[in-house]
N, C-alpha and C positions, 0 to 999 in steps of 0.2 A: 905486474898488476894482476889481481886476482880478481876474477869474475862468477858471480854464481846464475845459472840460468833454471828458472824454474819454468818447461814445460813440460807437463807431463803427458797431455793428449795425441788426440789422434795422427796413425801413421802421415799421413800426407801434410800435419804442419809440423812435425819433426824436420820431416824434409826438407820445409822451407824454412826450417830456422838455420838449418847447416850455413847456408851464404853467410849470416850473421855470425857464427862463429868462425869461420873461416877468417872474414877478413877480421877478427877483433885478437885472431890469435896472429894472422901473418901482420899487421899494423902495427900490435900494441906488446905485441910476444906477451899475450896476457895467458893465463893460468887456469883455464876455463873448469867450472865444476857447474855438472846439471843434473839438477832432478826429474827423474823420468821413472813412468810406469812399464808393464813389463813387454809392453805389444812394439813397442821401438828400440827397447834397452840395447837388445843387439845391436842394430846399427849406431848409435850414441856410442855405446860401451868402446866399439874399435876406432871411433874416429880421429881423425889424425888430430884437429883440433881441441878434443875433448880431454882433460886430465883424468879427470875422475867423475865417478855417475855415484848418487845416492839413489836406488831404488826402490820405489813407491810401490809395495807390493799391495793391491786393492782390496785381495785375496783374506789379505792379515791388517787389514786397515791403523788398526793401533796400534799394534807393535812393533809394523813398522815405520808409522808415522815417530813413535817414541824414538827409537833407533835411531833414525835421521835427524829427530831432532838433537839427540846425544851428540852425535858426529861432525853436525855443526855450531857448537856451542864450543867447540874446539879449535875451531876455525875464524878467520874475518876476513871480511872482503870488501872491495875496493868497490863495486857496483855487487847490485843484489835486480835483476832482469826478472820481471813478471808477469811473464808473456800470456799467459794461459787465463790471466785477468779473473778469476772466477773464488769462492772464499775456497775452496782446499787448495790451490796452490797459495792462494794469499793467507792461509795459517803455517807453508813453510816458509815464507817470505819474512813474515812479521816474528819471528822466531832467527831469520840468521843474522848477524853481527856485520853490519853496514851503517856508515853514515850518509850512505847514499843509495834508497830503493825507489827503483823507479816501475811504472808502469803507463798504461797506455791513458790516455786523456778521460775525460769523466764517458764521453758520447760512445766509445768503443770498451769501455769497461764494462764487467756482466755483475749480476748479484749484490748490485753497489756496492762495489771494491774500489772503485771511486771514495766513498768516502773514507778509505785509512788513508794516514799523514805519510801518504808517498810523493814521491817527482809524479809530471805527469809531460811524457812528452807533448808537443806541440796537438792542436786539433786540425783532423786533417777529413774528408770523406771517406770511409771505408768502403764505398758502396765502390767507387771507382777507382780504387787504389789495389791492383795485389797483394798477398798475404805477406807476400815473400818479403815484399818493397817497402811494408808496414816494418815487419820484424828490425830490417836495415835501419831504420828511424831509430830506433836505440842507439844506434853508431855514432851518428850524425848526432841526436845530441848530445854524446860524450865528447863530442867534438874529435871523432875518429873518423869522419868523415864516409865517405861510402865507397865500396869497391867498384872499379874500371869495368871489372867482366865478372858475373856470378859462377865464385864455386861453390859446388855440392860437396865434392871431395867423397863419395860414397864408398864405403870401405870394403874393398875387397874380402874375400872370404874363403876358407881352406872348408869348406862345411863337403859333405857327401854329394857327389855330383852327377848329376841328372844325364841322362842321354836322350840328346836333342835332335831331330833332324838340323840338316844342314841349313834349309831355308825355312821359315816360319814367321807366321803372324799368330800370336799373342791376342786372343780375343778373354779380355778381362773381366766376369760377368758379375762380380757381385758389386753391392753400394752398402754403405751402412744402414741408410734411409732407404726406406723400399721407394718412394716416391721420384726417387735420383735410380730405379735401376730400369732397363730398358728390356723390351717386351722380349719375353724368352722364345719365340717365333721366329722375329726378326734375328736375334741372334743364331738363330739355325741357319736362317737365309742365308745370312752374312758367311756362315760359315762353307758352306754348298756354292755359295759363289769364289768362296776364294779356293773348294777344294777343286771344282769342276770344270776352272774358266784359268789358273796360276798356277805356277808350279813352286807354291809355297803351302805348307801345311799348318793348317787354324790349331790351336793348341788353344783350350779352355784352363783360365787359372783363376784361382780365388780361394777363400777360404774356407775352413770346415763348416763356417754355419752358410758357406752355397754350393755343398754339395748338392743338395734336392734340385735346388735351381739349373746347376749345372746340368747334371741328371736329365732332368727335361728338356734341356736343349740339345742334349746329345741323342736322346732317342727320336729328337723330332726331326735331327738331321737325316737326308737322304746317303751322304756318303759321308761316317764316322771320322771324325776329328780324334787329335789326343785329346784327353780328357785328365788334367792335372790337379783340379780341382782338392783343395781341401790336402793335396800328396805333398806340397814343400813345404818347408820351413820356411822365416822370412830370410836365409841366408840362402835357400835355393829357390827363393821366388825374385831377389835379387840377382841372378847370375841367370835366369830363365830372362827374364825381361834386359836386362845389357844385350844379350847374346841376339835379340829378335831383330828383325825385319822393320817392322811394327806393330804399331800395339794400339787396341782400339776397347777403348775401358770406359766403364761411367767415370760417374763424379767417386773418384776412391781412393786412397791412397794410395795402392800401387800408381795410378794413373802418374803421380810424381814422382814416383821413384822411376818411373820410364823416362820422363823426359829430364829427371836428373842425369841419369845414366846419358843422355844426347840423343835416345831413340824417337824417332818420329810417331807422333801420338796423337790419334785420334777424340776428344773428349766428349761424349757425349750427356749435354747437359740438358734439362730441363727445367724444373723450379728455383732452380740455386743458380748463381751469379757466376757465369764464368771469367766474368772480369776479375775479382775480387778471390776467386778458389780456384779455378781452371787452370789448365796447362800455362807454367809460364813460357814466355813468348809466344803465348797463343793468338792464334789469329782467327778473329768468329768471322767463319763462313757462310753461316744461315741461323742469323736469329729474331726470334719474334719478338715483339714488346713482353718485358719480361716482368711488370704487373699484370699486364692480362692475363701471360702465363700461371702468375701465383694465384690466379683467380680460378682459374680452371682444377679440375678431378687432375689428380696426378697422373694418370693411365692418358690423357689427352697430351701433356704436357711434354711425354718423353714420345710423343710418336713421330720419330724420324725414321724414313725409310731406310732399310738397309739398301736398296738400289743406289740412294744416294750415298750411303758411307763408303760402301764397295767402291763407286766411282770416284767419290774423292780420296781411297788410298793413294788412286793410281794418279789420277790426276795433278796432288800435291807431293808426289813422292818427292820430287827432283827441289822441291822450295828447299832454303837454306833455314828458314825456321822449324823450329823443331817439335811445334804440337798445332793441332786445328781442333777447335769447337763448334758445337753447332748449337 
């Protein structure tokens, strides 16, 4: 059985889409091919489940949209998955060779992609359903039914490797949305509390565009952290976050790739739904009504003390769940 998966977006639903390839390939021993752009390629590129990646390079927009679509005009497939709901994934969708393209219900579609002549699974609330458990529902109605236990299956990596302390927490500072990042003060705290009060060492990670951010939290702290910031690739930000302690991140894509990996993970949420994006098997420990949240300046919205995050590393260490949001 051949399967084509078109998501191309953000790190953190890559991530949740692996469960869904996982069991569509240990079930159906299907043939998996996805289109992906270039900020997850790595990970997609070596998965176990994955056969082949067509990649959407954004950089070259046409040429390689033409490319792609060449390479699959060669191809057919058994289902055609449209996960990314949006019109550029839904222009390689409506281009590959299926008699059978499905995609999400009209209420969870974006850009009305709803209206092209696709399947549309079942309607369900997005609002309180995980992403992860959304993506599954492709399964289920292929009538592949749904996996026992979630695998990520995240793909080990032979990349250049980093020299870690022994013990460490993983404080993750950036968000894509500045509104989902959390006050660069409180992150100092957080980090002075784990260096002055633990004998694990706060290590700051994120990407090149939170250097600055980084930067300011590192000179606000009283006694210096690693500062990794913007320094790995996603295959050594990968093997930084397996190897932690724990890991206390906004709303961001690494945040998933932590608690894929099984590391115990902190999510610190504000205007965005942790039910629906948040750690899966997360368990909200403090949260407010989350309209009046979206009602509020976003600077209001993420002000969660770092005394309390600090307290509940320690306090939730020993749970057998593997993320907490607040």
């Amino acid at each position: 059985m051949k399967i084509l998966i078109v998501k191309l977006g953000a790190l953190g639903d890559i991530i949740n889409t692996f469960p869904l390839a996982c069991h569509l390939y240990d079930k159906l021993n299907a043939e998996i091919s996805w289109i992906s752009e270039p900020l997850g390629f790595p990970l997609v590129s070596n998965h176990r489940a994955v056969s082949e990646v067509f990649l959407f390079d954004k950089k070259n927009k046409k040429k390689s949209y033409l490319k792609i679509i060449k390479l699959l005009k060669e191809k057919k497939f058994d289902f055609v998955f449209d996960l990314q709901r949006i019109l550029k994934s839904a222009a390689f969708t409506i281009k590959a060779k299926s008699h059978r393209k499905i995609t999400f219900d009209k209420k969870r579609c974006k850009e009305l992609t709803w209206l092209l002549p696709y399947e549309k699974i079942a309607p369900k609330d997005h609002d309180s359903n995980h992403m992860l458990n959304q993506y599954l529902e492709f399964s289920d109605y292929i009538n592949a039914g749904l996996p026992e236990n979630i695998d990520w299956s995240i793909p080990e990596f032979n990349s250049e490797k980093i020299i870690l302390p022994k013990k460490y927490i993983v404080l993750n500072t950036g968000a894509t949305k500045s509104e989902n990042k959390w006050f660069r003060r409180y992150f100092a705290k957080l980090s002075d509390f784990i260096s002055t009060q633990t004998d694990y060492t706060p290590i700051l990670s994120g990407g090149t565009e939170d250097i600055n951010f980084a930067e300011y939290i590192y000179e606000l702290c009283k006694k210096k952290p690693i500062n990794l910031t913007g320094k790995t690739n996603l295959m050594q930000l990968s093997e930084l976050l397996k190897k932690a302690d724990f890991i206390v991140s906004s709303d961001t894509g690494p945040m998933h790739l932590g608690v894929a990996h099984g590391v115990k993970t902190i999510g610190l949420f504000g205007p965005s739904n942790p039910v629906r994006t948040g750690p899966f098997y997360g368990k909200i420990i403090t949260r407010k009504d989350l309209h009046s949240i979206k009602k509020r300046k976003s600077k209001e919205s993420m002000d969660i003390s770092p005394e309390r995050v600090f307290k509940n590393i320690f306090t939730q260490w020993k749970e057998k769940t593997a993320a907490y949001v607040f």
